[in-house]
N, C-alpha and C positions, 0 to 999 in steps of 0.2 A: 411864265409867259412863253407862246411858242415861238416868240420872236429867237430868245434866249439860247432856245431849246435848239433850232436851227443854226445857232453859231451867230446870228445878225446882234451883234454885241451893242457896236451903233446907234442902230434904229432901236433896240429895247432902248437904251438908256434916254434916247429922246422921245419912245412912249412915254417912259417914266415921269419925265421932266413936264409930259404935258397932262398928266394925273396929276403930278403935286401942282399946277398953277392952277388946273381947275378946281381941285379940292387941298386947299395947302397944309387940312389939317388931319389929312391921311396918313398917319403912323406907317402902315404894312408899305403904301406907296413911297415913303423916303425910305425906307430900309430896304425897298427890290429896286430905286434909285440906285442904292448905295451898293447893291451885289451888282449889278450892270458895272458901276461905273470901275469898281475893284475890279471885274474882271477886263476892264480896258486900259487897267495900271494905272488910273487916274487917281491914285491915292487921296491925294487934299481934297478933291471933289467928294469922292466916294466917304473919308470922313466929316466932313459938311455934313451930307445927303444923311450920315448914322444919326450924327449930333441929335441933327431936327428930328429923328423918328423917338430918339430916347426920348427928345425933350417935351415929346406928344405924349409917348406912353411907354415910363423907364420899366415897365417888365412884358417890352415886347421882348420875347424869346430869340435865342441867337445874335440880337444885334451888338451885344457887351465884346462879344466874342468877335463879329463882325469889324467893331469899330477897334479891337486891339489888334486883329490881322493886320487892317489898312495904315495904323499907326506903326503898325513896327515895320513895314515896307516902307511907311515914310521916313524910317529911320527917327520915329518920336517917341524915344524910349520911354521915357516919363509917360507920357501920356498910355503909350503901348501897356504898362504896369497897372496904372489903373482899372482901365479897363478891363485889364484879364481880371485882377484881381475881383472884380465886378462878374465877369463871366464865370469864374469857379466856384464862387459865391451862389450863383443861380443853376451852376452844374458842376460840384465836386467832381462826378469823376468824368467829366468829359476830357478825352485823351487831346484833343486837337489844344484844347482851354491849357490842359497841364503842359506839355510839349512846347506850344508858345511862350507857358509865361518859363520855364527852364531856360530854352532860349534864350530868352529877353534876360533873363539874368545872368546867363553866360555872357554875353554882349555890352551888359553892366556892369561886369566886371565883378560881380557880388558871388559867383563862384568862381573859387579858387582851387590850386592845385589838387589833379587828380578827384574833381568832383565837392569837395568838401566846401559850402555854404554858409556864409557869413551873413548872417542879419536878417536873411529870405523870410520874407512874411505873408502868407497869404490864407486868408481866411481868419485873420485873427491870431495864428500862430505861427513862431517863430522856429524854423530849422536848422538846429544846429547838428548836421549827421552829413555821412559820408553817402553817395549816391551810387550804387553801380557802377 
């Protein structure tokens, strides 16, 4: 949107807000909700605005990734894990997806001294190795 594009962070997200009342079952419209409202640090809004795009159509692309950014700025780690784990699921090797959820596990406390990982699960499998 060229709202966006110009820096008007604002007015997009109240575009947005008035896409989803006229069509509330616009997927792509709560998930450009939800990048507006992230990029105005509205965390809990912007995770709302993911929620309902997943919950219209969970293989819209990006928004797993979307909704584990805004969750782990909300500092909802739990919830942050999920959804990566969701996100790297739909893109192994996306760097931002892998980085977040290391992150999120540094912050979990699930890695320990000098790198080495206790119980980290994602995708199914389980890492127990030493990391750079």
């Amino acid at each position: 949107m060229q709202l966006e594009q110009e820096g008007k962070l604002s007015e997009a997200a109240f575009a947005w807000r008035e896409v989803v009342k006229e069509d509330p079952r616009n997927a792509p419209a709560w998930a450009s909700l939800g990048v507006a409202l992230s990029r105005l640090e509205q965390f809990p809004d912007a995770v709302a605005a993911y929620r309902e795009a997943l919950a219209l159509n969970p293989k819209l692309p990006g928004v797993e990734l979307n909704l584990g950014l805004a969750e782990f700025k909300s500092n909802n780690f739990e919830s942050s894990h999920s959804a990566l784990r969701e996100a790297l699921a739909e893109n192994s090797k996306s760097m931002q997806a892998r980085t977040l959820a290391w992150t999120q596990l540094l912050r979990r406390g699930e890695i320990r001294r000098r790198g080495e990982i206790s119980g980290a699960s994602f995708r199914g499998r389980s890492y127990q190795r030493r990391i750079a």
